[in-house]
mmCIF file of the N, C-alpha and C atoms, coordinates in Angstrom:
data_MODEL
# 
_entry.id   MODEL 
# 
loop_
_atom_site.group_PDB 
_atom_site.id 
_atom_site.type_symbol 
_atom_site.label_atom_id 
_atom_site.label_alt_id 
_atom_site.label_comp_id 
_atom_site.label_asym_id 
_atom_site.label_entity_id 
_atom_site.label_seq_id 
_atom_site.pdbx_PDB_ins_code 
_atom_site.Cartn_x 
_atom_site.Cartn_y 
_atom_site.Cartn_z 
_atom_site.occupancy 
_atom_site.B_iso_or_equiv 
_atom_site.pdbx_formal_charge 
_atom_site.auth_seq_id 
_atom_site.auth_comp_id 
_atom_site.auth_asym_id 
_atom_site.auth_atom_id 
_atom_site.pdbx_PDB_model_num 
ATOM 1   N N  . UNK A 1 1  ? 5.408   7.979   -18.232 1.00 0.00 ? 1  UNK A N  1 
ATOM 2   C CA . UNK A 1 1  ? 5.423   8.619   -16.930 1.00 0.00 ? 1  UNK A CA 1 
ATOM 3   C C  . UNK A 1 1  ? 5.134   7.583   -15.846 1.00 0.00 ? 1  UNK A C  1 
ATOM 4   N N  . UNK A 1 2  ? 5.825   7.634   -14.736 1.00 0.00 ? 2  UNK A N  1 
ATOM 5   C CA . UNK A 1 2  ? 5.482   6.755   -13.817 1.00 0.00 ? 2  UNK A CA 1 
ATOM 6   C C  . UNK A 1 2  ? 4.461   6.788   -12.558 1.00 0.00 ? 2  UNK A C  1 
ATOM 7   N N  . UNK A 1 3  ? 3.599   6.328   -12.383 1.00 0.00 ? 3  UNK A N  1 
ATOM 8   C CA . UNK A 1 3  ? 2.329   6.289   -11.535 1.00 0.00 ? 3  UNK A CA 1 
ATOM 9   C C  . UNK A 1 3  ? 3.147   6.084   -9.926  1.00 0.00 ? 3  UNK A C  1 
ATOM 10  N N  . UNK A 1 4  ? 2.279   7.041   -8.817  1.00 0.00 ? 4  UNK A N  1 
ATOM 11  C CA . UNK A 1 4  ? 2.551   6.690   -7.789  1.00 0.00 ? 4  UNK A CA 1 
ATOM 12  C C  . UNK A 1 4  ? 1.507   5.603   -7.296  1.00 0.00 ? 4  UNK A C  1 
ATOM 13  N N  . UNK A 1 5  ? 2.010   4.470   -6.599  1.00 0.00 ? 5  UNK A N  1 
ATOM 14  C CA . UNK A 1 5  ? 1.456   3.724   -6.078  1.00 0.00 ? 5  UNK A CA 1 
ATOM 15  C C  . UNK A 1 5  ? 1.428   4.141   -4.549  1.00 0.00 ? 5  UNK A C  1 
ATOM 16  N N  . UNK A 1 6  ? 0.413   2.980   -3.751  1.00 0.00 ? 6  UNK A N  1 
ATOM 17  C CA . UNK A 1 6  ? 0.120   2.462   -2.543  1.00 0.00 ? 6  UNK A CA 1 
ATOM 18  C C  . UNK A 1 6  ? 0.571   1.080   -2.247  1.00 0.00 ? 6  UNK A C  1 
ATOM 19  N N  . UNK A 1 7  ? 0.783   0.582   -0.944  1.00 0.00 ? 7  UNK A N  1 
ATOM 20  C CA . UNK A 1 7  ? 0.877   -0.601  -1.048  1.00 0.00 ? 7  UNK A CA 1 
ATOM 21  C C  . UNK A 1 7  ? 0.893   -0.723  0.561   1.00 0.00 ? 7  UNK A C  1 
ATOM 22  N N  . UNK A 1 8  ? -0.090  -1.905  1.115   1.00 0.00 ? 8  UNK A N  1 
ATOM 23  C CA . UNK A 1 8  ? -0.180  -2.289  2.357   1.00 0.00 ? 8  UNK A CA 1 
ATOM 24  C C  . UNK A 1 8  ? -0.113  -3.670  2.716   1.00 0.00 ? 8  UNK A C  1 
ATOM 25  N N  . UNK A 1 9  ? 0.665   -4.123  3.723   1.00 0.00 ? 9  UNK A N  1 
ATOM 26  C CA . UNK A 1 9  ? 0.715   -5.726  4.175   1.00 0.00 ? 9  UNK A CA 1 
ATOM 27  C C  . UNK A 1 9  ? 0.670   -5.677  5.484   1.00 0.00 ? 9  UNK A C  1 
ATOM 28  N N  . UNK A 1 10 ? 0.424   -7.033  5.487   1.00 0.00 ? 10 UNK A N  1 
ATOM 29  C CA . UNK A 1 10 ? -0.045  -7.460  6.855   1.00 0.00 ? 10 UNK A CA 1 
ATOM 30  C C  . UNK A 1 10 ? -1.485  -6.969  7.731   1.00 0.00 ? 10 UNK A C  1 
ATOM 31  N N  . UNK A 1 11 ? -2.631  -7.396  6.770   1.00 0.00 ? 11 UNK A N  1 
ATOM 32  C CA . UNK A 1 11 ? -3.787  -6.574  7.010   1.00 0.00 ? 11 UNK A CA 1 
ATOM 33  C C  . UNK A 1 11 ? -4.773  -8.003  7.887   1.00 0.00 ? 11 UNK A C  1 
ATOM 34  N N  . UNK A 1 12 ? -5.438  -7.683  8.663   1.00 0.00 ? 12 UNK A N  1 
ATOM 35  C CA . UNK A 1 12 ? -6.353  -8.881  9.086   1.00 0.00 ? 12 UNK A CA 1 
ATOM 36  C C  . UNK A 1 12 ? -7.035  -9.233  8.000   1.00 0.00 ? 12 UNK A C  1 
ATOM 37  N N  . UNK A 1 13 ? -7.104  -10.517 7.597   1.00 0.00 ? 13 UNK A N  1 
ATOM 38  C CA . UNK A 1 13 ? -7.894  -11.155 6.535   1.00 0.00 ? 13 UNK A CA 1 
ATOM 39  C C  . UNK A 1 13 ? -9.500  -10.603 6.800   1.00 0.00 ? 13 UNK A C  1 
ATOM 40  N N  . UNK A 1 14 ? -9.730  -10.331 5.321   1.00 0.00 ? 14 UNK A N  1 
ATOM 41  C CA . UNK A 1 14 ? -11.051 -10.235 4.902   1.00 0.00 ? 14 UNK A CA 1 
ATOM 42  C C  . UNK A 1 14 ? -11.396 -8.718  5.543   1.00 0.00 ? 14 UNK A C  1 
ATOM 43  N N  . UNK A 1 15 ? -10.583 -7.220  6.100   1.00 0.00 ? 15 UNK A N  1 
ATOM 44  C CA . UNK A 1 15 ? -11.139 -6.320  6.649   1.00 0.00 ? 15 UNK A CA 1 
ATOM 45  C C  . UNK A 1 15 ? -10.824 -5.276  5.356   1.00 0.00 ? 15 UNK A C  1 
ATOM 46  N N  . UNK A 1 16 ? -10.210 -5.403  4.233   1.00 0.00 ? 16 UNK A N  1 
ATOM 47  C CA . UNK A 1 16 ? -10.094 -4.697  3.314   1.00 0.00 ? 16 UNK A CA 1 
ATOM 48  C C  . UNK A 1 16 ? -11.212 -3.927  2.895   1.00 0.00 ? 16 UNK A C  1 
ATOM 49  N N  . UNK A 1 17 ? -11.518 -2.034  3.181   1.00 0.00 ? 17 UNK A N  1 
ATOM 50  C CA . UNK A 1 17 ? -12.772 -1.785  3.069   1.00 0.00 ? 17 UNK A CA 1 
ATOM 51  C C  . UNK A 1 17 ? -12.850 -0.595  1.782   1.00 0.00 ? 17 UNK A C  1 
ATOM 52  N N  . UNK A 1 18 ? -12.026 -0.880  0.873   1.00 0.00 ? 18 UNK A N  1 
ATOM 53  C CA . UNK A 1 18 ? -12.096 -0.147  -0.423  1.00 0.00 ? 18 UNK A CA 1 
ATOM 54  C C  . UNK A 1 18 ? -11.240 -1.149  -1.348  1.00 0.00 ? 18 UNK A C  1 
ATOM 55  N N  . UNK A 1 19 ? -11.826 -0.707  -2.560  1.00 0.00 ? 19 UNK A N  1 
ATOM 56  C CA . UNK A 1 19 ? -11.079 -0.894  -4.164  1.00 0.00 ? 19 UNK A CA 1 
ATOM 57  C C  . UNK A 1 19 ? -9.981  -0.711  -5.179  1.00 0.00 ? 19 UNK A C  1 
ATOM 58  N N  . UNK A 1 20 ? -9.389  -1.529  -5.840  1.00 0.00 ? 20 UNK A N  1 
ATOM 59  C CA . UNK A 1 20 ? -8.084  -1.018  -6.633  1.00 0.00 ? 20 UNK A CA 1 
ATOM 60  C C  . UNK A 1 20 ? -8.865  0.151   -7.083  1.00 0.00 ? 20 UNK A C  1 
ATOM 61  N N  . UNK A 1 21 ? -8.154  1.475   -6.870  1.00 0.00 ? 21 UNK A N  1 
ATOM 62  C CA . UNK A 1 21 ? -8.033  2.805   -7.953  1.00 0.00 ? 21 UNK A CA 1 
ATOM 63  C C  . UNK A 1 21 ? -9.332  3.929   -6.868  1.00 0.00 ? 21 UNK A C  1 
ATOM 64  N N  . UNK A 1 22 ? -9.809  3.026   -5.756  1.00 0.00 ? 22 UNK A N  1 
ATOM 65  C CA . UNK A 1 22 ? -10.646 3.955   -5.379  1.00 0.00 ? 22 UNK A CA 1 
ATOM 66  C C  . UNK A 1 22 ? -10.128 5.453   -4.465  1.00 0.00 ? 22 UNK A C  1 
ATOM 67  N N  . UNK A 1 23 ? -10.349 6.373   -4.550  1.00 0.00 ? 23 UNK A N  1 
ATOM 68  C CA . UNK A 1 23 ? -9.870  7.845   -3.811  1.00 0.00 ? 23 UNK A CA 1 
ATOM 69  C C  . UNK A 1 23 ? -10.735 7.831   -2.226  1.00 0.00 ? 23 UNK A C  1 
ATOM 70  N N  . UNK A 1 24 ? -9.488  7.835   -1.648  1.00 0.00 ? 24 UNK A N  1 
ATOM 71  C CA . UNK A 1 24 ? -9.243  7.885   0.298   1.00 0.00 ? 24 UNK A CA 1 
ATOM 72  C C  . UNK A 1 24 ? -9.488  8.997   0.974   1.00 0.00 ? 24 UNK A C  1 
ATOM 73  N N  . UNK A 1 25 ? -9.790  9.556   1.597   1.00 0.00 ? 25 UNK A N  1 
ATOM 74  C CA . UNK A 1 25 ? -9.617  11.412  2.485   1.00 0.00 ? 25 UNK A CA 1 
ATOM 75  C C  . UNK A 1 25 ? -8.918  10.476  3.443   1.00 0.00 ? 25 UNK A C  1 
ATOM 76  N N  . UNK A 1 26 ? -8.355  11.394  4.341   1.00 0.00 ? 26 UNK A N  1 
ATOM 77  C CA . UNK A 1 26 ? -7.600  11.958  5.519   1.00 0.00 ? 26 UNK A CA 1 
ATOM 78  C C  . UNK A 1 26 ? -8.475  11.060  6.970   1.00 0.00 ? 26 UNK A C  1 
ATOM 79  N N  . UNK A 1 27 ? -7.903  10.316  7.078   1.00 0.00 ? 27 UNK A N  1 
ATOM 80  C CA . UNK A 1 27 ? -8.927  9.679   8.416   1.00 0.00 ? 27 UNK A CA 1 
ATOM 81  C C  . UNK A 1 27 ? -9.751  8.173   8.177   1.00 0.00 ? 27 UNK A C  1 
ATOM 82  N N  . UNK A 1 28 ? -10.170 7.906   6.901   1.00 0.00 ? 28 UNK A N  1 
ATOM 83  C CA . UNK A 1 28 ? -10.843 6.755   6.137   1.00 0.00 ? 28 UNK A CA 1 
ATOM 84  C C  . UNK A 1 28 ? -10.350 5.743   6.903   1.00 0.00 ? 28 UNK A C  1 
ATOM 85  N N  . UNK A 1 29 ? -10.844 4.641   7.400   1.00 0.00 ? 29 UNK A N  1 
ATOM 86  C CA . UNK A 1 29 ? -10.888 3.490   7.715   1.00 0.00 ? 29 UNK A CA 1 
ATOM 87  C C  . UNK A 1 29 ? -10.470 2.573   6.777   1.00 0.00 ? 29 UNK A C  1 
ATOM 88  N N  . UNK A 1 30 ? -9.412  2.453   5.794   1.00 0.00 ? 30 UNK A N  1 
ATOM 89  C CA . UNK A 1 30 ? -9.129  1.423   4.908   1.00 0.00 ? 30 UNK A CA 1 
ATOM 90  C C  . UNK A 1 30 ? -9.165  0.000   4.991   1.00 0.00 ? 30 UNK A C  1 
ATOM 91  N N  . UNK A 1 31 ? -8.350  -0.531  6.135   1.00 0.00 ? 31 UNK A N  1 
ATOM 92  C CA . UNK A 1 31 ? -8.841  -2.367  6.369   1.00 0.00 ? 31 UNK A CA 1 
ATOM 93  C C  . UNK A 1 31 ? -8.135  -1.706  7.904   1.00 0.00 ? 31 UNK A C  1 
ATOM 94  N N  . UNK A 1 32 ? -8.064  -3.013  8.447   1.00 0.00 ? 32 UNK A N  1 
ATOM 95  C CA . UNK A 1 32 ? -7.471  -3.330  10.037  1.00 0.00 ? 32 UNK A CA 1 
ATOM 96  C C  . UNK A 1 32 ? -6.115  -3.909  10.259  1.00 0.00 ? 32 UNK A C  1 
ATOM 97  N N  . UNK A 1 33 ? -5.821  -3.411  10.639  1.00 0.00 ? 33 UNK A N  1 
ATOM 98  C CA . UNK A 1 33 ? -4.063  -4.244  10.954  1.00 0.00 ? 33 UNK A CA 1 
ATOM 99  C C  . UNK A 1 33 ? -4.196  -5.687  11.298  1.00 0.00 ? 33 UNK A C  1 
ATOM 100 N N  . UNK A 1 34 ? -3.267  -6.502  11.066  1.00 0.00 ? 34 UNK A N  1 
ATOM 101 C CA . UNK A 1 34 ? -3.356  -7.783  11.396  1.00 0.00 ? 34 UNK A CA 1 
ATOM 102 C C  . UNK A 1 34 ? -2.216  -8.462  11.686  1.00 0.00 ? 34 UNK A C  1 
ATOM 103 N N  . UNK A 1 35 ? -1.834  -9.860  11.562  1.00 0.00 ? 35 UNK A N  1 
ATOM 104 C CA . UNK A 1 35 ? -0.401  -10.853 11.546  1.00 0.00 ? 35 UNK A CA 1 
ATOM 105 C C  . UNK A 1 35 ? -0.307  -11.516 10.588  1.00 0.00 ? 35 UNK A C  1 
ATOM 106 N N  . UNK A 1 36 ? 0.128   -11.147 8.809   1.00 0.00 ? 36 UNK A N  1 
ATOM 107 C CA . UNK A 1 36 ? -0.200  -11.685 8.382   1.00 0.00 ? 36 UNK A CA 1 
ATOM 108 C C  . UNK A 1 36 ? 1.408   -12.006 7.845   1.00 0.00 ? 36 UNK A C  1 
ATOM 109 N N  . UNK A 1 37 ? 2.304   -13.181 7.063   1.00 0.00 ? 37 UNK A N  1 
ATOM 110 C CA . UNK A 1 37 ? 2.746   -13.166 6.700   1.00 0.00 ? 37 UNK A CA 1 
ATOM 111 C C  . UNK A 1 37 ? 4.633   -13.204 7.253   1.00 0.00 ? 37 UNK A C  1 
ATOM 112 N N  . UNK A 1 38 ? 5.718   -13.089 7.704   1.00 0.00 ? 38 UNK A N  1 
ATOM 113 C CA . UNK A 1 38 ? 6.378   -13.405 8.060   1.00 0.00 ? 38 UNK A CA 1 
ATOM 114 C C  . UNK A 1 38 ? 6.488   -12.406 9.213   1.00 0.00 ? 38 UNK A C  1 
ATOM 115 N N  . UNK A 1 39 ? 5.885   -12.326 9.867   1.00 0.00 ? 39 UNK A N  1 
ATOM 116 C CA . UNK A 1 39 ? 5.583   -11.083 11.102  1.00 0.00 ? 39 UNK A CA 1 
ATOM 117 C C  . UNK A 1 39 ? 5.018   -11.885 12.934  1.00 0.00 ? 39 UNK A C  1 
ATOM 118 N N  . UNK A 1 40 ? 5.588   -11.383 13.567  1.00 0.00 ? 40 UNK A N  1 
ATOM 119 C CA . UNK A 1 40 ? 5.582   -11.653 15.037  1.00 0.00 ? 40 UNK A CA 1 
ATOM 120 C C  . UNK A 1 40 ? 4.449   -10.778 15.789  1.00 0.00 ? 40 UNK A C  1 
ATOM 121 N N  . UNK A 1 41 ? 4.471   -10.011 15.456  1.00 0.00 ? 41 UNK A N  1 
ATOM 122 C CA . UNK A 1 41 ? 3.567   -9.020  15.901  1.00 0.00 ? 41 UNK A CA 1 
ATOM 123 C C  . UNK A 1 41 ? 2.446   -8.568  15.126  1.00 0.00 ? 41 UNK A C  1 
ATOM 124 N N  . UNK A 1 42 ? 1.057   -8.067  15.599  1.00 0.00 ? 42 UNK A N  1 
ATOM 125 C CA . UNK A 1 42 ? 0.440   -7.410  14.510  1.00 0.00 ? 42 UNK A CA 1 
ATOM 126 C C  . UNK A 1 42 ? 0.794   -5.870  14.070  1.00 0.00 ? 42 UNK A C  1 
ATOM 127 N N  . UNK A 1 43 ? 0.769   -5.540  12.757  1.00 0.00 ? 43 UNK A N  1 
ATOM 128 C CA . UNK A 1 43 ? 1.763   -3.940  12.063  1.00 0.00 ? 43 UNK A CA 1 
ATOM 129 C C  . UNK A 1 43 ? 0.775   -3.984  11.280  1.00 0.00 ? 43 UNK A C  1 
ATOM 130 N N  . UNK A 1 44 ? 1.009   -2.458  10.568  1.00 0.00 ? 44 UNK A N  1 
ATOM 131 C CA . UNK A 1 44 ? 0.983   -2.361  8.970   1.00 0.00 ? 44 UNK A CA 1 
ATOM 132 C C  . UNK A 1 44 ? 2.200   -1.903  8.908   1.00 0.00 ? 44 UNK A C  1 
ATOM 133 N N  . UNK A 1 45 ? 2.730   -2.407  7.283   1.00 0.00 ? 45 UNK A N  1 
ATOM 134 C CA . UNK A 1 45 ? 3.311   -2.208  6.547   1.00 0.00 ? 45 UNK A CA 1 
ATOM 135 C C  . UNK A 1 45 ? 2.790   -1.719  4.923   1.00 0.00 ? 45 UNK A C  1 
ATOM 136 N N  . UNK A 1 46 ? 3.162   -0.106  5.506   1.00 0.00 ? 46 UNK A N  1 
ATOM 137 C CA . UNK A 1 46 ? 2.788   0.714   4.831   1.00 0.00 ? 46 UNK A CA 1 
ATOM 138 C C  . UNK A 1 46 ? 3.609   1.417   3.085   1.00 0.00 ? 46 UNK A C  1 
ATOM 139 N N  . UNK A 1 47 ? 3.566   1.565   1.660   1.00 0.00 ? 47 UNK A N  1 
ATOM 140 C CA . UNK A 1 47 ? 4.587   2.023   0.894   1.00 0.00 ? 47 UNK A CA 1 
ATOM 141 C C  . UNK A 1 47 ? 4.023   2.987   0.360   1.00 0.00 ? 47 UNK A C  1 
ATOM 142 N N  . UNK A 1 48 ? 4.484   3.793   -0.424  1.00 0.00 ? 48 UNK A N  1 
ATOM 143 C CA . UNK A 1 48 ? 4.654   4.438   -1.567  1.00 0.00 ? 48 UNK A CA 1 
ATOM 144 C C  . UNK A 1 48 ? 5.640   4.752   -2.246  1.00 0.00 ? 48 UNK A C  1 
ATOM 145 N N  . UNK A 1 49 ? 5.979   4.026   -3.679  1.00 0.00 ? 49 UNK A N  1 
ATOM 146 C CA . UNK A 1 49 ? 6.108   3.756   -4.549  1.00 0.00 ? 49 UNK A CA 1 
ATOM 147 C C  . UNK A 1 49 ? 5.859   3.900   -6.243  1.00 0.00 ? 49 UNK A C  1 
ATOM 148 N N  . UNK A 1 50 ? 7.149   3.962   -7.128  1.00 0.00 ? 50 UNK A N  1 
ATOM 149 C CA . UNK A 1 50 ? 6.397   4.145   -8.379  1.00 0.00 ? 50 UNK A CA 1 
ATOM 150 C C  . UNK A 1 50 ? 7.108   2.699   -9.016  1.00 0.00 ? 50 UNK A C  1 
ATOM 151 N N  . UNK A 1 51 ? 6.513   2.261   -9.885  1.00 0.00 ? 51 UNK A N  1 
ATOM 152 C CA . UNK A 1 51 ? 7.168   1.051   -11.197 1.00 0.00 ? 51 UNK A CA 1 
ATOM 153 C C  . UNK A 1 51 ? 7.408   1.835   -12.473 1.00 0.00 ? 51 UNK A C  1 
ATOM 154 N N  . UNK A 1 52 ? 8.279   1.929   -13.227 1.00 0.00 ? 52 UNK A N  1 
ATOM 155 C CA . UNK A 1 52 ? 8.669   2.352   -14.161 1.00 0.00 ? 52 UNK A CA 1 
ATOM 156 C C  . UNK A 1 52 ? 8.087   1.051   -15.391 1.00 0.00 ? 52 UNK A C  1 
ATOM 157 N N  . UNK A 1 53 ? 7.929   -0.613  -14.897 1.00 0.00 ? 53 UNK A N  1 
ATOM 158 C CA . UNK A 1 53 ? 7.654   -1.671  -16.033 1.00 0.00 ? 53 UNK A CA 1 
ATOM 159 C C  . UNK A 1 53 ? 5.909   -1.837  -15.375 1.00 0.00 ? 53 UNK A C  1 
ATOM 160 N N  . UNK A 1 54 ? 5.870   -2.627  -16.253 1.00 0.00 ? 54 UNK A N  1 
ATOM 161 C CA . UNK A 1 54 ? 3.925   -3.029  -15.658 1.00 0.00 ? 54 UNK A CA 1 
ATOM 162 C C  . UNK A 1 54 ? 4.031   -3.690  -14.642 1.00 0.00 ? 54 UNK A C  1 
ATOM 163 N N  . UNK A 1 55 ? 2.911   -3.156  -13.975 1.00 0.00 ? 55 UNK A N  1 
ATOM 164 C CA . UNK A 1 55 ? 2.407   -3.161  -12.569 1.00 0.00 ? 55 UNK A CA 1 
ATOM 165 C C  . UNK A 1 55 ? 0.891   -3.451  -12.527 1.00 0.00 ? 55 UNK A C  1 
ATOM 166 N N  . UNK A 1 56 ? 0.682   -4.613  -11.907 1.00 0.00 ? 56 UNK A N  1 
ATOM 167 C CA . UNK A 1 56 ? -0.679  -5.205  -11.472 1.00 0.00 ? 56 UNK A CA 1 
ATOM 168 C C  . UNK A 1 56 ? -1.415  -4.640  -10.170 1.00 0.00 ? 56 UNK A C  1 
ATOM 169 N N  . UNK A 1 57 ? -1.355  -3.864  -9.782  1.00 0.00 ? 57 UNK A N  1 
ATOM 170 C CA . UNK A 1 57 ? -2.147  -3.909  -8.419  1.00 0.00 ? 57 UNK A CA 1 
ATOM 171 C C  . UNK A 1 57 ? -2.912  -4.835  -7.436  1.00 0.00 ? 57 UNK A C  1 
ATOM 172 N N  . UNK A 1 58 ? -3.067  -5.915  -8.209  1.00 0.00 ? 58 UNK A N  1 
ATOM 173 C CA . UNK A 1 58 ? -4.112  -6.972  -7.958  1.00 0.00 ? 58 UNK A CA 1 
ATOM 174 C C  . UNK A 1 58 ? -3.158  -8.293  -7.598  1.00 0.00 ? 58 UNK A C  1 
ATOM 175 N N  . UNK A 1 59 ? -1.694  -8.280  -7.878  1.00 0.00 ? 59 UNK A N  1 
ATOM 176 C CA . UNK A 1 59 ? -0.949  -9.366  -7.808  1.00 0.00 ? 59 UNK A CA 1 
ATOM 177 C C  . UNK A 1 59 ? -0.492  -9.020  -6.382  1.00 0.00 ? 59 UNK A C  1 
ATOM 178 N N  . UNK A 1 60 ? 0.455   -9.984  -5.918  1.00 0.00 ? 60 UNK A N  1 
ATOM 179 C CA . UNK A 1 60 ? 1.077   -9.830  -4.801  1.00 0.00 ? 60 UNK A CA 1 
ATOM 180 C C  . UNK A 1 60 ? 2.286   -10.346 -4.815  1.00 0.00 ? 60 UNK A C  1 
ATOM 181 N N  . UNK A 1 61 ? 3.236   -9.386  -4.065  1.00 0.00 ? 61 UNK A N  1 
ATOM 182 C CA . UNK A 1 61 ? 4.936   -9.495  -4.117  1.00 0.00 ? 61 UNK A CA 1 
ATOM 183 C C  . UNK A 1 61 ? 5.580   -8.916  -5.012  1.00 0.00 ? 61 UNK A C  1 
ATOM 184 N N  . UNK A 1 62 ? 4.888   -7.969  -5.633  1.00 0.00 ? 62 UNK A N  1 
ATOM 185 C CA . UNK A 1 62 ? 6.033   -6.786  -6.607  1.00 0.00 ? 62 UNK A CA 1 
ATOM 186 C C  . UNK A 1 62 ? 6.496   -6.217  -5.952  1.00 0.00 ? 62 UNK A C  1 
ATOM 187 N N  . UNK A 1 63 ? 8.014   -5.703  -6.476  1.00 0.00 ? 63 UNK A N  1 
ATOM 188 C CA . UNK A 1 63 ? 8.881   -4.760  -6.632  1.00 0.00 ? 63 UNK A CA 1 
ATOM 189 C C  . UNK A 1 63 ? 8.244   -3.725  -6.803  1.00 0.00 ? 63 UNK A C  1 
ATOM 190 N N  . UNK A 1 64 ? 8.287   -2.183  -5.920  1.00 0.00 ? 64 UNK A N  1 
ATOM 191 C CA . UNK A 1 64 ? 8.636   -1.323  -6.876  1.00 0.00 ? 64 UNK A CA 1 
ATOM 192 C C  . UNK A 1 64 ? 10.020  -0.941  -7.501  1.00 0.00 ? 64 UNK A C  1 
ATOM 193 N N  . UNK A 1 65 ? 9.651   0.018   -8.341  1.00 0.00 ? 65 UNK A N  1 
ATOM 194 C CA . UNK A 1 65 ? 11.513  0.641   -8.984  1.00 0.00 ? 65 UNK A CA 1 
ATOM 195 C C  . UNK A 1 65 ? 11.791  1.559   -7.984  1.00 0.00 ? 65 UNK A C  1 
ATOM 196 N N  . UNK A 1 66 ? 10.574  2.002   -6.917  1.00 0.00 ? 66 UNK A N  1 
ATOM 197 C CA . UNK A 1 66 ? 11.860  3.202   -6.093  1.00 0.00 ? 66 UNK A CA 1 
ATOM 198 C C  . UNK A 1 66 ? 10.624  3.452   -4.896  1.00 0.00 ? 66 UNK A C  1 
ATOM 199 N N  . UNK A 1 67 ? 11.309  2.828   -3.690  1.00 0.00 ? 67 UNK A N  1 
ATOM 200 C CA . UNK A 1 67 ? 9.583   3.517   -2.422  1.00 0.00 ? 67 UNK A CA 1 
ATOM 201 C C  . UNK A 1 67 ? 10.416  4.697   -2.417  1.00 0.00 ? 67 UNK A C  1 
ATOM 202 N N  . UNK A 1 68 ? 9.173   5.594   -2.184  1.00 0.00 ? 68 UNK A N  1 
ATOM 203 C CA . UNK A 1 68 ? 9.479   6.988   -1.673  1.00 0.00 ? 68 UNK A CA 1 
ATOM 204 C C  . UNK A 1 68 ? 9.302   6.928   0.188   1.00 0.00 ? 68 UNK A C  1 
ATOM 205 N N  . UNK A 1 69 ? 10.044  8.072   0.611   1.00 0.00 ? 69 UNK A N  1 
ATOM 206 C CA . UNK A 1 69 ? 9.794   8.712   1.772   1.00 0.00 ? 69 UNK A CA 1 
ATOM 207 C C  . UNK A 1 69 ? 8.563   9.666   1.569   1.00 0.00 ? 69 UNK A C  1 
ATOM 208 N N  . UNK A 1 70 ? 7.232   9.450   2.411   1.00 0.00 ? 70 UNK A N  1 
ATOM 209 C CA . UNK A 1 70 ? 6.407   9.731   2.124   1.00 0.00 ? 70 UNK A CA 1 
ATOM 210 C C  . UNK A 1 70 ? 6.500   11.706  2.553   1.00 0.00 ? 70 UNK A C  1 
ATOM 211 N N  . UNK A 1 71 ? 7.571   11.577  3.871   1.00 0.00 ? 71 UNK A N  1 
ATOM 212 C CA . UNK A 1 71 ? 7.917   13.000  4.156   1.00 0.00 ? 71 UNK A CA 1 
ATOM 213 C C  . UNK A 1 71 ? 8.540   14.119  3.268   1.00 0.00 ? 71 UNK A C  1 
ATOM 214 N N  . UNK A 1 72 ? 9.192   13.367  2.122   1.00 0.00 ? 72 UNK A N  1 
ATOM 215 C CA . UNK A 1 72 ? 10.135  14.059  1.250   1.00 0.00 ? 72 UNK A CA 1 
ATOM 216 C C  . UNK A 1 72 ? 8.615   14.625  -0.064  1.00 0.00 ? 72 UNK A C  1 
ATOM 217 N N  . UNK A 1 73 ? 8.198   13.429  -0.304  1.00 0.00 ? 73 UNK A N  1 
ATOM 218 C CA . UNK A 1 73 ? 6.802   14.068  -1.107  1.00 0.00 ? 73 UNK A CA 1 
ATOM 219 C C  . UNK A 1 73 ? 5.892   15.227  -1.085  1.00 0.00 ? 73 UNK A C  1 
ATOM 220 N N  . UNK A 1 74 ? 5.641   15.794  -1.800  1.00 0.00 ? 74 UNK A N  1 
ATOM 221 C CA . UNK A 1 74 ? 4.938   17.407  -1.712  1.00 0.00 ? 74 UNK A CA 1 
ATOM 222 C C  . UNK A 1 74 ? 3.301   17.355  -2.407  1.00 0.00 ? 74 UNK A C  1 
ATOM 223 N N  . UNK A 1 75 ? 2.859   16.825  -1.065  1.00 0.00 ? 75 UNK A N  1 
ATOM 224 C CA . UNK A 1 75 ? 1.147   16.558  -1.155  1.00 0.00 ? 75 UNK A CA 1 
ATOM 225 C C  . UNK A 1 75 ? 0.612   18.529  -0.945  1.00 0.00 ? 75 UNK A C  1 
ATOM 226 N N  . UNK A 1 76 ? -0.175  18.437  -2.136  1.00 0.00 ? 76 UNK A N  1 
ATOM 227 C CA . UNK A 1 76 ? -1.214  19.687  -1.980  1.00 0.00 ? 76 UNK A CA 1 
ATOM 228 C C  . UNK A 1 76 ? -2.474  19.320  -1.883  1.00 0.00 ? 76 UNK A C  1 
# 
């Protein structure tokens, strides 16, 4: 079965304020936007995503097998 992921770039160094696998509410302060990486401006760049092969969370520059539209998803 395939796991939904998260995935965020371009964060100000060092404001990351939670853990691989830790659970978020609605409003949470996660890190700070920043300029990091081939970007002009400061953004986030925000995903969700599943991998169908192994997936590190901890690496950087994976593929997923498919981002989702987070609007099309059916959060309860």
């Amino acid at each position: 079965m395939n796991k939904l992921y998260t995935r965020s770039a371009h964060l100000e160094k060092s404001s990351i304020m939670v853990e691989v696998g830790d659970t978020v509410v609605t409003g949470q302060v996660i890190a700070k936007m920043g300029n990091s990486g081939r970007s002009e401006v400061r953004h986030l760049h925000f995903e969700l995503g599943t991998k169908t092969d192994a997936f590190d969370p901890c690496e950087m520059s994976q593929n997923f097998t498919w981002v989702h539209d987070p609007a099309q998803l059916d959060f309860q």
